[in-house]
N, C-alpha and C positions, 0 to 999 in steps of 0.2 A: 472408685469414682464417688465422691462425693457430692451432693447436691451443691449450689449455687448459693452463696451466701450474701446479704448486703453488705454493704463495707460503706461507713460513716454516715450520717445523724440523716432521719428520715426529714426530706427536703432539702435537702444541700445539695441537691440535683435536680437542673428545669430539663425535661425532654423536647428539645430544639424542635421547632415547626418545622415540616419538609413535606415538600410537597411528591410525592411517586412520581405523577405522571412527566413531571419535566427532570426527575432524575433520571428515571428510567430512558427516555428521549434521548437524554446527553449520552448512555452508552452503548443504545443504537448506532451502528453503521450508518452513516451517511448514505445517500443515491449518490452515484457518480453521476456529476452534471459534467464532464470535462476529459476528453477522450487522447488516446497517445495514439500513434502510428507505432507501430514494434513489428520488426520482420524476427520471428520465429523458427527456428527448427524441424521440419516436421517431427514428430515423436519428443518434444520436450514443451514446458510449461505449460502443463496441460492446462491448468488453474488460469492460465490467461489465455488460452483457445480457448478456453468453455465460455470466458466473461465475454470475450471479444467476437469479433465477425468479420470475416475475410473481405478484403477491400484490396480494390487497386490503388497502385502506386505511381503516382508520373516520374520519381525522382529514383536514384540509384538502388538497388535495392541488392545487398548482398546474394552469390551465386547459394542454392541449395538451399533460400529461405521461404515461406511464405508469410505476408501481409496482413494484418490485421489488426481492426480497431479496437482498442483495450479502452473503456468506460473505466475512468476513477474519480475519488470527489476528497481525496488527499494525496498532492505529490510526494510529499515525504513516505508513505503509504508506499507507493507505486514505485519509487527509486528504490529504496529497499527491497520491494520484491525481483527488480529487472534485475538488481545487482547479485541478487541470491542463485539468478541464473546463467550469470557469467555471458559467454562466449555464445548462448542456447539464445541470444533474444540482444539484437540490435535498434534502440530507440531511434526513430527517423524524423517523428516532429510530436510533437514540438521543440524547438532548440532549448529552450531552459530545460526542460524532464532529459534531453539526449547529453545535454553539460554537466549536470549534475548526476546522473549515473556514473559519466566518465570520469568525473571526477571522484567519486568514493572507489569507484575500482582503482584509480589509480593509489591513492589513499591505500588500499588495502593493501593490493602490490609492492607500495612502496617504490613506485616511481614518482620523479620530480613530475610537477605542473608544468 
């Protein structure tokens, strides 16, 4: 290993202004300000039981699931993760987060729309 050499004419380089604290900011995780309905498995996606919190449901709700509110603050985020768990995690509202799950599983399957 060799030390670190310069490479071409001293000053032919400006060291860019940059500020840390609003870099660092941008790749901070967000707060989830914006919550899903997702009926769950018991014993699967644990990573969205631990964020979430058990809640009731007035509407249909799959046999052998339980309920809970999933806090996210990126649906692209969130739909990737729901679809990473298949069959284990049924979105139930909002309808854009529950369309677009459906729709990359389908995508992935390889079934028509």
């Amino acid at each position: 290993d060799a030390p670190a050499q310069p490479v071409g004419k001293p000053g032919s380089y400006q060291v860019p202004e940059l500020d840390l604290d609003a870099a660092w900011s941008r790749l901070e995780p967000r707060h989830a300000d914006t919550e899903a309905i997702v009926a769950i498995r018991p014993g699967r996606a644990a990573e969205l039981v631990r964020r979430g919190r058990r809640v009731e449901h007035e509407g249909a709700v799959p046999a052998g699931y339980d309920v809970y509110a999933v806090g996210y603050a990126r649906a692209g985020e969130l739909i990737g993760e729901l679809c990473a768990h298949g069959a284990d995690t049924v979105v139930l509202a909002p309808q854009r987060v529950r369309s677009a799950v459906i729709t990359e599983l389908r995508a992935v399957a390889g079934s028509p729309q």
